[in-house]
Phi, psi and omega in degrees: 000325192262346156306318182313272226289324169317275178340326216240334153295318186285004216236304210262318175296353168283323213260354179256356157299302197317294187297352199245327196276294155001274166319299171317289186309309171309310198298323140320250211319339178287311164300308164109156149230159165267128177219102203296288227278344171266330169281339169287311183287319194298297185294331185284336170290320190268014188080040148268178167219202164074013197288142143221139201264132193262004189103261203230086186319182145333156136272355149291033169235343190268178187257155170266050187224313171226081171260305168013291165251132190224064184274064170317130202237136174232161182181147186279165179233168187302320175267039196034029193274056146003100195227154155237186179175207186225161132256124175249134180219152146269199188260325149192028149246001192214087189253340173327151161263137163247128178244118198277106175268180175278159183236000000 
């Protein structure tokens, strides 16, 4: 009798971690974070110059694969050319930067 009602707290205490990390992790991807210093390396590797991070992208500028950091940026491109955009990295299967520009 008293393995059943253990098992069975230990059952409802798992599944209400499960659900709280869960949550905690959606609510984190929805906010979004900035991360200057990967994305600043990231443009400066494709030929910009000129960077400036103007803050925190959008959740709508990223693929849902890489929301986690969302850093918005204007920066000159190789053919001197203005540009603005986001860096998207995820959070730890997708940690690459990739960058989406405006249109």
């Amino acid at each position: 009798m008293k393995n059943g009602k253990l098992r069975k707290i230990f059952n409802a205490l798992v599944l209400t971690g499960f659900v709280g990390v869960a949550g905690t992790l959606s609510v984190e991807t929805m906010i979004g974070h900035e991360n200057a210093p990967a994305a600043t390396q990231t443009l400066k590797q494709m030929g910009y110059h000129d960077i400036k991070i103007t803050g925190k992208g959008s959740y709508w500028s990223c693929s849902r694969d890489r929301l986690w950091y969302r850093t918005a940026f204007s920066a000159v491109n190789g053919n001197g050319v203005k540009e603005t955009g986001t860096a998207c990295a995820g959070f730890v299967f997708y940690p690459a930067t990739t960058i989406k520009l405006n249109n």
